[in-house]
Structures are given as structure tokens and as C-alpha cells.
VOLUMDREN-746282 format. One record per residue: residue number from 1; residue in one letter; z, y, x of N, C-alpha, C in turn. Coordinates in pm, whole numbers, always signed. Layout:
// VOLUMDREN-746282
k NUM | r A | nw Z | nv Y | nu X | caw Z | cav Y | cau X | cw Z | cv Y | cu X
...
This chain:
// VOLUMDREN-746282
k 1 | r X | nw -1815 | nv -1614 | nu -7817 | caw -1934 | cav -1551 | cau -7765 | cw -2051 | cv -1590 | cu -7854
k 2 | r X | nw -2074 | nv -1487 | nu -7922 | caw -2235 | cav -1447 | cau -7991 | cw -2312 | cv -1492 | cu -7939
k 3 | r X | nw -2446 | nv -1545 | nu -7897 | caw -2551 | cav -1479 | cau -7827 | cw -2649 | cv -1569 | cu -7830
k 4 | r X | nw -2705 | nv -1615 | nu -7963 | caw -2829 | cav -1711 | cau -7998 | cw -2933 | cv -1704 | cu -7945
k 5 | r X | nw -2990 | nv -1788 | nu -7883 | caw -3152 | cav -1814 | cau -7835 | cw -3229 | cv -1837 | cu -7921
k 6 | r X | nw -3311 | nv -1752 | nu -7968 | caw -3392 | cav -1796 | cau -8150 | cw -3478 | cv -1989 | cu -8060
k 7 | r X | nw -3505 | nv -1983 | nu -7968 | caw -3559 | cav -2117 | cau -7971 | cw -3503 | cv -2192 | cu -7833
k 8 | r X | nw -3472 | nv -2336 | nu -7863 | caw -3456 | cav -2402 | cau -7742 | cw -3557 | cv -2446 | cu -7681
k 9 | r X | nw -3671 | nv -2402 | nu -7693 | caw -3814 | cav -2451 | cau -7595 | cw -3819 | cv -2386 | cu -7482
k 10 | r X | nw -3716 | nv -2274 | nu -7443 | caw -3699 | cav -2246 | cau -7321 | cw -3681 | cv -2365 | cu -7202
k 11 | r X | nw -3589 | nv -2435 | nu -7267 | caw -3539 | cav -2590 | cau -7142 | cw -3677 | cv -2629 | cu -7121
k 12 | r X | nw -3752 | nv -2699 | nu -7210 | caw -3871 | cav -2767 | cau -7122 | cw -3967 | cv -2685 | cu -7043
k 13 | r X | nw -3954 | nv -2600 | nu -7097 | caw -4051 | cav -2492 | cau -7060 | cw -3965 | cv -2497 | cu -6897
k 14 | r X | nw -3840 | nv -2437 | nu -6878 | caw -3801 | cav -2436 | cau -6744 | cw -3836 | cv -2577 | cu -6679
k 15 | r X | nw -3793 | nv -2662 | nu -6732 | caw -3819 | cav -2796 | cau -6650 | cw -3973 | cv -2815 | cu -6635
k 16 | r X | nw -4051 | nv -2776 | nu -6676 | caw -4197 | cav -2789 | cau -6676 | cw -4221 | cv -2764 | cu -6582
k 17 | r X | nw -4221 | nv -2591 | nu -6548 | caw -4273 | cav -2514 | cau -6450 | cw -4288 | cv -2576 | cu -6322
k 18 | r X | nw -4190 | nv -2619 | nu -6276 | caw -4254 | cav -2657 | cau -6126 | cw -4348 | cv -2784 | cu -6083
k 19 | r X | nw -4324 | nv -2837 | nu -6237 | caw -4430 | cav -2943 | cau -6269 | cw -4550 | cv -2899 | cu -6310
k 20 | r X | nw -4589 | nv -2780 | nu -6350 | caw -4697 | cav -2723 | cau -6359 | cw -4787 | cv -2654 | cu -6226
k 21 | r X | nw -4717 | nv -2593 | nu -6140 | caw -4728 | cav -2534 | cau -6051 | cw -4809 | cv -2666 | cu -5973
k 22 | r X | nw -4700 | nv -2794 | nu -5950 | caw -4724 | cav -2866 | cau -5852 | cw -4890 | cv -2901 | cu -5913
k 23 | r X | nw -4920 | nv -2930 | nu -6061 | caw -5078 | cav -2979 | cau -6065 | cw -5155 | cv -2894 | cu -6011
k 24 | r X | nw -5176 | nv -2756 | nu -6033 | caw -5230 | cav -2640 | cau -5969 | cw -5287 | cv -2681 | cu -5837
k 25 | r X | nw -5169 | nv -2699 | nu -5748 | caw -5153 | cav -2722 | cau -5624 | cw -5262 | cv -2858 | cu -5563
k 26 | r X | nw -5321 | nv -2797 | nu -5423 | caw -5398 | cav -2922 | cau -5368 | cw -5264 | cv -3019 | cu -5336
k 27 | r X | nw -5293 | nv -3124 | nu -5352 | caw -5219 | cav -3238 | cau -5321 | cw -5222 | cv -3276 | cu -5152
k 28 | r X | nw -5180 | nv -3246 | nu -5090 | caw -5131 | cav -3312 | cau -4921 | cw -5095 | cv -3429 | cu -4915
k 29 | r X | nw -4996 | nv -3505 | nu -4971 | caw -4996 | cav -3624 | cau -4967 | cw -4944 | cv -3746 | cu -5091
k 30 | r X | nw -5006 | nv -3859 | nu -5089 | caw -4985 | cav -3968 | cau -5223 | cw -4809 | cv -4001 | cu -5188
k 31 | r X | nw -4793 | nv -4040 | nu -5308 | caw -4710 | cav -4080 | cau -5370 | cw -4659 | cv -4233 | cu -5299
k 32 | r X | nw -4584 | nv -4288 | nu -5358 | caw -4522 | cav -4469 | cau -5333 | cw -4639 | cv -4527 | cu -5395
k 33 | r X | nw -4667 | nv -4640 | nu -5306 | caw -4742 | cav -4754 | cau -5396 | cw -4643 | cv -4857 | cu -5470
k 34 | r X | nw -4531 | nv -4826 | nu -5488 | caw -4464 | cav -4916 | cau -5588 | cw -4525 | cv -4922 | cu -5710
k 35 | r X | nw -4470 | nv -5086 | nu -5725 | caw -4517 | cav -5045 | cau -5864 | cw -4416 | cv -5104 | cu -5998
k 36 | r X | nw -4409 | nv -4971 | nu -6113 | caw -4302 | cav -4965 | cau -6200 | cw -4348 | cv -5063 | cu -6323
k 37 | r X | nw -4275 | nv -5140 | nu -6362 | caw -4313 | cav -5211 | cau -6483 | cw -4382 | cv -5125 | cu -6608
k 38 | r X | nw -4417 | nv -5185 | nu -6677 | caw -4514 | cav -5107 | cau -6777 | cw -4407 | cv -5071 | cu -6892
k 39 | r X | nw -4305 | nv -5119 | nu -6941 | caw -4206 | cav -5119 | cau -7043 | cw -4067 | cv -5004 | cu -6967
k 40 | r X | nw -4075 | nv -4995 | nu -6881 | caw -4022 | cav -4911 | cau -6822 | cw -4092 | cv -4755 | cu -6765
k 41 | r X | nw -4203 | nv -4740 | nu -6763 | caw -4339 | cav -4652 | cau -6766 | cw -4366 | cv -4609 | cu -6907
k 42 | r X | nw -4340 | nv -4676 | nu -7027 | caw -4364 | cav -4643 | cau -7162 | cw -4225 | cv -4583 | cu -7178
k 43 | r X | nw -4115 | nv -4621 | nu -7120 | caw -3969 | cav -4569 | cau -7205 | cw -3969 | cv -4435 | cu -7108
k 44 | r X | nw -3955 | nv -4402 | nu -6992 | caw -3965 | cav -4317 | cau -6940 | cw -4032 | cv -4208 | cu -6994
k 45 | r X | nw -4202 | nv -4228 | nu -7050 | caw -4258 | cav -4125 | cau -7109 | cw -4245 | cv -4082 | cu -7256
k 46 | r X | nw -4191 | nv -4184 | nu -7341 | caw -4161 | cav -4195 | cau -7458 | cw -4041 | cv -4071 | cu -7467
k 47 | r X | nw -3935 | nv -4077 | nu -7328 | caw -3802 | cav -3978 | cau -7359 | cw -3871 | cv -3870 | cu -7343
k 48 | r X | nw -3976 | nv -3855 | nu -7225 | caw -4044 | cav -3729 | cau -7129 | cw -4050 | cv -3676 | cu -7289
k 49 | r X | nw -4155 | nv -3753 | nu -7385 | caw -4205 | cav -3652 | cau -7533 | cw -4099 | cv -3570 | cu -7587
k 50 | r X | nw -3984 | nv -3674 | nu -7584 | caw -3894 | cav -3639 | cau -7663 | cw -3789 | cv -3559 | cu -7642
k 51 | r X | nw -3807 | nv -3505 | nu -7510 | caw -3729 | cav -3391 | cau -7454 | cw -3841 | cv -3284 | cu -7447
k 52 | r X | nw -3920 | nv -3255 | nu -7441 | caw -4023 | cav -3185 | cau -7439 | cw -4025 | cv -3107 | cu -7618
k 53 | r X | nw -4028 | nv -3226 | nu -7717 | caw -4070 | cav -3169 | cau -7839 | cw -3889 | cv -3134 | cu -7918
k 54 | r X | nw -3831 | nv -3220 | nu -7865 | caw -3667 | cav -3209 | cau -7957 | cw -3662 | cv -3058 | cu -7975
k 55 | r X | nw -3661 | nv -3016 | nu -7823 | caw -3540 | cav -2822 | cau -7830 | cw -3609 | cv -2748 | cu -7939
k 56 | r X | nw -3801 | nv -2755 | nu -7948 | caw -3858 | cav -2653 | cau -7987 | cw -3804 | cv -2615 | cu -8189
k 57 | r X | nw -3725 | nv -2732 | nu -8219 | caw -3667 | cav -2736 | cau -8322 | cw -3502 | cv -2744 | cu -8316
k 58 | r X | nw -3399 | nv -2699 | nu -8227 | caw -3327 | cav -2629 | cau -8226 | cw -3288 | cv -2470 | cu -8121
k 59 | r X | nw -3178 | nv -2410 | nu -8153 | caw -3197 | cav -2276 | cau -8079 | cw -3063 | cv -2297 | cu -8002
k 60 | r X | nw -3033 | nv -2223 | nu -7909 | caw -2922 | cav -2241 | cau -7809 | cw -2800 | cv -2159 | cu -7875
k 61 | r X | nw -2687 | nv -2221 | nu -7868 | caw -2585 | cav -2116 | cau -7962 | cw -2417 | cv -2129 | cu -7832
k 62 | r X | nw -2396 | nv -2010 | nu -7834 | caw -2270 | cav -2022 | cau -7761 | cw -2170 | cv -2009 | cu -7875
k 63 | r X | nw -2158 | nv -2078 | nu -7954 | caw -2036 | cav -2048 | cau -8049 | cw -1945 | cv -2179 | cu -8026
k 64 | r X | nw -1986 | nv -2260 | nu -7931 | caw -1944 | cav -2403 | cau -7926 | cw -1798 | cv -2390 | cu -7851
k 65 | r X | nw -1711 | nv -2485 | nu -7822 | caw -1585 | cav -2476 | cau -7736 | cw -1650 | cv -2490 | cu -7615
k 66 | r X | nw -1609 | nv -2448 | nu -7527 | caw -1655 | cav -2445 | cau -7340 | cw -1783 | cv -2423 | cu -7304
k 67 | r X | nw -1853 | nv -2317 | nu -7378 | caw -2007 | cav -2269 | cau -7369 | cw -2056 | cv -2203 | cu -7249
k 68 | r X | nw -1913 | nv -2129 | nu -7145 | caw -1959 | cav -2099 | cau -7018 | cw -1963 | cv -2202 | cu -6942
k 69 | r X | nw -1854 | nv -2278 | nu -6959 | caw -1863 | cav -2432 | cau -6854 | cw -2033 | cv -2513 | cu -6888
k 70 | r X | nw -2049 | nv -2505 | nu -7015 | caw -2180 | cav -2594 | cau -6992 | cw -2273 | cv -2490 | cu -6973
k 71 | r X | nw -2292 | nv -2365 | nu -7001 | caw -2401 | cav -2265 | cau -6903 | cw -2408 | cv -2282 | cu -6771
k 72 | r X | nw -2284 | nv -2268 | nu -6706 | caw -2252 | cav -2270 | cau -6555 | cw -2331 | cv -2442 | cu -6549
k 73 | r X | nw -2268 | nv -2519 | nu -6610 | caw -2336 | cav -2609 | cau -6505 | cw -2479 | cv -2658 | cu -6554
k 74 | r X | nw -2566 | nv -2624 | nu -6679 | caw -2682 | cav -2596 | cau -6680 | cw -2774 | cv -2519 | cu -6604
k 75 | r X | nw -2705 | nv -2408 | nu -6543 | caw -2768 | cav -2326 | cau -6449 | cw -2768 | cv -2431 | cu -6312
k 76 | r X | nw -2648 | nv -2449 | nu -6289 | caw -2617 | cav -2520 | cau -6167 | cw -2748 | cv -2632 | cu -6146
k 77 | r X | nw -2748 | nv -2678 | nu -6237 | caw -2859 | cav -2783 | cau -6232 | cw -2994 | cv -2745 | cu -6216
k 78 | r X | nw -3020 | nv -2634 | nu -6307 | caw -3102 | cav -2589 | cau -6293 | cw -3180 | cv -2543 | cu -6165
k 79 | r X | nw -3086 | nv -2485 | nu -6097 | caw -3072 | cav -2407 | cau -5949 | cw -3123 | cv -2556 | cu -5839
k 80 | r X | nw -3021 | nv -2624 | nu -5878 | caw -3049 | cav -2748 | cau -5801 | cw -3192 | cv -2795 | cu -5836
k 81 | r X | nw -3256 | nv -2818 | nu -5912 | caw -3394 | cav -2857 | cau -5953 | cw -3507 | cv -2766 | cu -5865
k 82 | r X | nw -3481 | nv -2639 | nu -5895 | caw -3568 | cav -2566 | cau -5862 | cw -3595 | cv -2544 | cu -5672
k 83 | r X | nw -3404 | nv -2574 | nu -5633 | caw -3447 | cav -2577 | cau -5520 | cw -3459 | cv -2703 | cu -5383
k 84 | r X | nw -3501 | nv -2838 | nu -5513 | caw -3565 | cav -2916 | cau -5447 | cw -3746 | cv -2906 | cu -5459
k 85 | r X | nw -3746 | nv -2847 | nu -5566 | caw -3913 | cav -2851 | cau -5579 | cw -3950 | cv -2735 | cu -5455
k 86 | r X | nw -3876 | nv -2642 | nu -5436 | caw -3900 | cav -2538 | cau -5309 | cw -3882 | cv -2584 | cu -5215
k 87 | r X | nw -3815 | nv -2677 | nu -5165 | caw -3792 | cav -2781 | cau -5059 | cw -3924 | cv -2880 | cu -5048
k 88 | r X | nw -3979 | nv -2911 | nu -5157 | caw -4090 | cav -2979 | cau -5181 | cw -4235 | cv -2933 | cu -5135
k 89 | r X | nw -4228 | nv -2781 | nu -5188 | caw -4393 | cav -2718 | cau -5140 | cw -4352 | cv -2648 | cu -5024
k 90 | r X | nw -4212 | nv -2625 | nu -4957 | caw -4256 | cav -2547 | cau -4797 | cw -4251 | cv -2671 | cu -4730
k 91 | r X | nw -4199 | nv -2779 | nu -4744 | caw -4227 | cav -2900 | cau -4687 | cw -4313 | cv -3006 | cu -4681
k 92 | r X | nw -4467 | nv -2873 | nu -4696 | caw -4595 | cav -2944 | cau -4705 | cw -4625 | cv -3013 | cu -4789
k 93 | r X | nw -4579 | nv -3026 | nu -4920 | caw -4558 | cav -3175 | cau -4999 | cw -4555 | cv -3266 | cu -4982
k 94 | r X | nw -4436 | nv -3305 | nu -4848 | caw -4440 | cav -3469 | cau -4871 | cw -4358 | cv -3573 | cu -4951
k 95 | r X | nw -4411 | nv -3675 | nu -4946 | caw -4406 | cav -3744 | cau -5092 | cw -4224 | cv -3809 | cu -5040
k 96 | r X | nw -4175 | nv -3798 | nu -4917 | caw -4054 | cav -3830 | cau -4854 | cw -3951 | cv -3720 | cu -4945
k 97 | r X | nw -4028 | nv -3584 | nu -4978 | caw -3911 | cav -3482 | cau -5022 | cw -3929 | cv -3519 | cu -5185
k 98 | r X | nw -3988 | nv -3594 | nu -5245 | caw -3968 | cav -3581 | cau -5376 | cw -3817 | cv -3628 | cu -5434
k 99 | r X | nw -3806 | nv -3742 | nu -5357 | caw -3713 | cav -3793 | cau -5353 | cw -3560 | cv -3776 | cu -5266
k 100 | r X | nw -3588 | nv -3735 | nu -5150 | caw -3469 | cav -3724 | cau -5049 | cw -3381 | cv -3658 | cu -5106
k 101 | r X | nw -3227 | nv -3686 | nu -5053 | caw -3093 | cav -3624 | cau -5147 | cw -3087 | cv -3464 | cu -5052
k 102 | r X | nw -3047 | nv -3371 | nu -5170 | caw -3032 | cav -3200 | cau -5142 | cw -2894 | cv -3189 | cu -5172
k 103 | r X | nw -2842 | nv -3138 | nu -5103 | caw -2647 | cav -3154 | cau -5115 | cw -2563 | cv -3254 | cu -5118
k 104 | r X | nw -2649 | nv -3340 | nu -5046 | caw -2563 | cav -3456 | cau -5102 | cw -2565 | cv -3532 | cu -5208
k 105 | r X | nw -2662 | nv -3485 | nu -5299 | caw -2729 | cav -3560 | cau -5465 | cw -2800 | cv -3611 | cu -5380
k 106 | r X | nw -2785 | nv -3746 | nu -5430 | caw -2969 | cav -3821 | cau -5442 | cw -3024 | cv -3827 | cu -5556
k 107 | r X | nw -3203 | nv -3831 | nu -5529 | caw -3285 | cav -3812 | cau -5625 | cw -3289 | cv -3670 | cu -5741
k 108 | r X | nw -3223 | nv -3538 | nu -5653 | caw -3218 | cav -3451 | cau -5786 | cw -3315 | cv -3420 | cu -5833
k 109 | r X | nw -3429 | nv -3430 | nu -5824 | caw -3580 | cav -3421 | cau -5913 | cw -3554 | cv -3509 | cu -6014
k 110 | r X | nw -3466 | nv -3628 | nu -6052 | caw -3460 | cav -3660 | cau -6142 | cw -3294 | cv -3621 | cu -6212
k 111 | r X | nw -3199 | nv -3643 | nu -6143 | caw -3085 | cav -3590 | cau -6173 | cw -3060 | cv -3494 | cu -6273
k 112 | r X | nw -3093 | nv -3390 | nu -6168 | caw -3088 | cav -3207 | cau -6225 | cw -3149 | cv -3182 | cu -6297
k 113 | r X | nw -3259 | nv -3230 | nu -6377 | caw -3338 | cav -3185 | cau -6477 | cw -3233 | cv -3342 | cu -6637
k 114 | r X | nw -3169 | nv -3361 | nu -6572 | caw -3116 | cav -3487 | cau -6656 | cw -2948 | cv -3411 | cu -6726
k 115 | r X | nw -2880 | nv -3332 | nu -6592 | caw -2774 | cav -3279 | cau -6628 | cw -2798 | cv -3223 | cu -6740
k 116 | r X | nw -2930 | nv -3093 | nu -6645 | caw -2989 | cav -2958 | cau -6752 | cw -2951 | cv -3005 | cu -6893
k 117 | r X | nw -3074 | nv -3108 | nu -6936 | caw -3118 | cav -3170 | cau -7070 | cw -2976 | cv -3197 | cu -7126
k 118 | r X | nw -2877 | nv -3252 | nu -7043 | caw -2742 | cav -3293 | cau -7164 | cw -2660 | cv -3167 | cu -7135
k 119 | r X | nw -2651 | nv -3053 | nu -7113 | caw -2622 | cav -2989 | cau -7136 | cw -2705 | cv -2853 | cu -7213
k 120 | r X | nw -2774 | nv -2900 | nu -7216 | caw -2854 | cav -2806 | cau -7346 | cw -2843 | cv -2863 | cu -7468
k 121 | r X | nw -2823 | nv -3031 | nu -7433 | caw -2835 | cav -3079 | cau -7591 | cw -2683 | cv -3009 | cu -7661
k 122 | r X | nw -2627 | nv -2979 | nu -7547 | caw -2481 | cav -2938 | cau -7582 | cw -2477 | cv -2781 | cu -7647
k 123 | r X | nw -2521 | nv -2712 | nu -7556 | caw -2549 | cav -2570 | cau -7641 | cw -2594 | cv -2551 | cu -7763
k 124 | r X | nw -2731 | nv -2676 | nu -7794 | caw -2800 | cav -2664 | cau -7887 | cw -2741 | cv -2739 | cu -8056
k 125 | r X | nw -2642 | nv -2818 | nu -7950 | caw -2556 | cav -2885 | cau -8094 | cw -2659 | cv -3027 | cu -8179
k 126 | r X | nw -2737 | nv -3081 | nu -8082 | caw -2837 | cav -3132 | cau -8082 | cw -2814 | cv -3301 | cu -8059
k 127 | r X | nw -2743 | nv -3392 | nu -8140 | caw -2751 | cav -3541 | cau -8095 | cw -2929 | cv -3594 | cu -8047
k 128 | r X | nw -2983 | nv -3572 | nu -8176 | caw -3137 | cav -3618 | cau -8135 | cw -3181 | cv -3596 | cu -7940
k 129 | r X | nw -3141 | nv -3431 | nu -7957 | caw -3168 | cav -3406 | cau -7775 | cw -3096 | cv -3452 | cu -7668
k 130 | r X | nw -2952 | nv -3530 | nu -7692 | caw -2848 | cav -3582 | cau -7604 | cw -2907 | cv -3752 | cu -7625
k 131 | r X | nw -2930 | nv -3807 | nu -7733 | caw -2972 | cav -3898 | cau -7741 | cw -3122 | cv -3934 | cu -7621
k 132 | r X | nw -3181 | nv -3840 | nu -7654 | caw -3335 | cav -3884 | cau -7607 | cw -3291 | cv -3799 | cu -7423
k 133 | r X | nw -3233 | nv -3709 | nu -7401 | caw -3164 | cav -3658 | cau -7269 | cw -3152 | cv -3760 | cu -7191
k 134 | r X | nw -3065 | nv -3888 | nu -7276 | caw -2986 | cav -3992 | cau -7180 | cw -3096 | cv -4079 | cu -7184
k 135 | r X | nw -3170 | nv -4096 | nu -7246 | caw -3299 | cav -4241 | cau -7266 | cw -3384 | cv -4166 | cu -7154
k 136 | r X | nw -3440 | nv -4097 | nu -7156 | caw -3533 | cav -4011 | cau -7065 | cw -3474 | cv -4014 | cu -6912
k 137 | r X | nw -3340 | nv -4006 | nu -6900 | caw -3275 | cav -3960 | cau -6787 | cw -3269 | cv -4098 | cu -6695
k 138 | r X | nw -3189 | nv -4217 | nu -6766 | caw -3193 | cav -4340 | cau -6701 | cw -3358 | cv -4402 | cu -6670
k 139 | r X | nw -3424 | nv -4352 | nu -6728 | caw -3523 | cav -4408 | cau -6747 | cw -3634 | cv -4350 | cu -6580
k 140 | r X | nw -3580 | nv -4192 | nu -6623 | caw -3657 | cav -4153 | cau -6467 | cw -3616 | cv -4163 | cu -6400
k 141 | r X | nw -3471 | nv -4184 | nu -6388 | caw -3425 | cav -4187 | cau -6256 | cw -3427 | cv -4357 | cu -6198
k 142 | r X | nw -3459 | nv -4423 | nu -6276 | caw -3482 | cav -4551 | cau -6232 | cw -3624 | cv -4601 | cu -6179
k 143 | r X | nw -3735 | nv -4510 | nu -6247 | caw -3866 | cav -4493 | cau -6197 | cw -3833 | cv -4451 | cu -6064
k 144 | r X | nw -3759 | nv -4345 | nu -6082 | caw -3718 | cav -4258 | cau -5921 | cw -3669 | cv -4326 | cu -5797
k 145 | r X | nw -3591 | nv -4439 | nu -5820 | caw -3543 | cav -4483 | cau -5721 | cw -3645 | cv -4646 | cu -5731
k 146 | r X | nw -3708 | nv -4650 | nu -5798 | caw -3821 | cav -4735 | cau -5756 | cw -3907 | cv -4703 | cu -5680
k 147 | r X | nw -3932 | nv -4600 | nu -5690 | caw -4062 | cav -4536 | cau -5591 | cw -3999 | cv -4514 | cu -5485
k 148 | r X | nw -3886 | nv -4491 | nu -5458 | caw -3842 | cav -4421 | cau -5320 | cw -3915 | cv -4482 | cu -5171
């Protein structure tokens, strides 16, 4: 299967969005007063860059072995992401749903946007993006379950 994406800046761009939306948005209620170490707050945002800037310098290619299996479950994830953040704004925004488990995942606000990323790095044929995927991924999801 043919079917090149001239750019992989689609992924952040999807993972963005509901992170964009939410600044838009009046805020209803704060967050955890935990508080995350600073070396763990720097690695976390250090991956955030680096998943953000990696894709826009590769393009998505299905020429790879098992390119529907990692679509399917890029979508899957995807799906899952999107419909905890919708779980998030009809549920008034509380700061209880950022975190609470949706199917049985816990934490997929950080999860599902973690699958996404290693499976794009996969489409994209991309170590740099699987590399910085997995640094980014442990990294939020450990912020994530700090705050809980």
C-alpha cells in the first residue's frame, strides 16, 4: 500500500488540538497541588519539544510490513484520546476526569497520545520520533500519575 503523507506534522497537530481548545476554554476547575520535581518537569517538556518538532521533518509512508495494524491502532489511540478530552469538557472540566481510567486504561490523556506517537514513529520510519515518543511518554505519564 502506496499512500504517502507529504508531512508527519499531522500527529502533533492531532495531539495538540484538544490541548488547544482546552486553553480557549474558561477554566472551571484547578488542577493537583502536587508537586513534580523540577528534573522530571524539564524531561517531560524537553520530549513534549521533541515530539512536537521530530514528525514536521518526516512524512507518513505505508510501505512498511504491518502498516494497517499500526494505522488501526494509531487511530485506536487516537479515538481513545479524543474521547477522554470529550469526557473532560461535558464533564464540566473537572480536574478528577483528566486523569480517571476510560475503558479500563488508566491515565489515557497520557497513554493514548503515547501509543499514537510510537506508532507514528512507526509509519514514519522515524528512530529520532520513537526515541523521543518513549522519553516524552514515561515522562508524562509519570507527571500523570503524580498529580492524580
Amino acid at each position: 500500500m502506496h499512500i504517502p503523507i507529504k508531512s508527519g506534522a499531522i500527529i502533533p497537530v492531532l495531539i495538540m488540538l484538544p490541548n488547544i481548545i482546552w486553553l480557549l476554554l474558561p477554566h472551571t476547575s484547578t488542577s493537583s497541588n502536587a508537586t513534580v520535581p523540577l528534573a522530571l518537569n524539564i524531561a517531560e517538556n524537553a520530549g513534549r519539544v521533541a515530539i512536537i518538532v521530530i514528525p514536521f521533518f518526516y512524512s507518513l509512508s505505508f510501505d512498511k510490513r504491518f502498516p494497517v495494524f499500526a494505522l488501526v491502532i494509531a487511530c485506536l489511540a487516537l479515538a481513545l484520546y479524543y474521547g477522554a478530552w470529550i469526557r473532560y469538557f461535558a464533564g464540566g472540566q473537572s480536574a478528577a476526569l483528566m486523569s480517571a481510567s476510560l475503558i479500563g486504561i488508566p491515565l489515557p490523556m497520557a497513554i493514548a497520545p503515547t501509543v499514537l506517537l510510537v506508532f507514528s514513529a512507526y509509519l514514519m520510519g522515524s528512530w529520532p520520533l520513537l526515541a523521543a515518543s518513549i522519553w516524552f511518554g514515561v515522562a508524562h505519564i509519570w507527571v500523570s500519575a503524580l498529580t492524580l
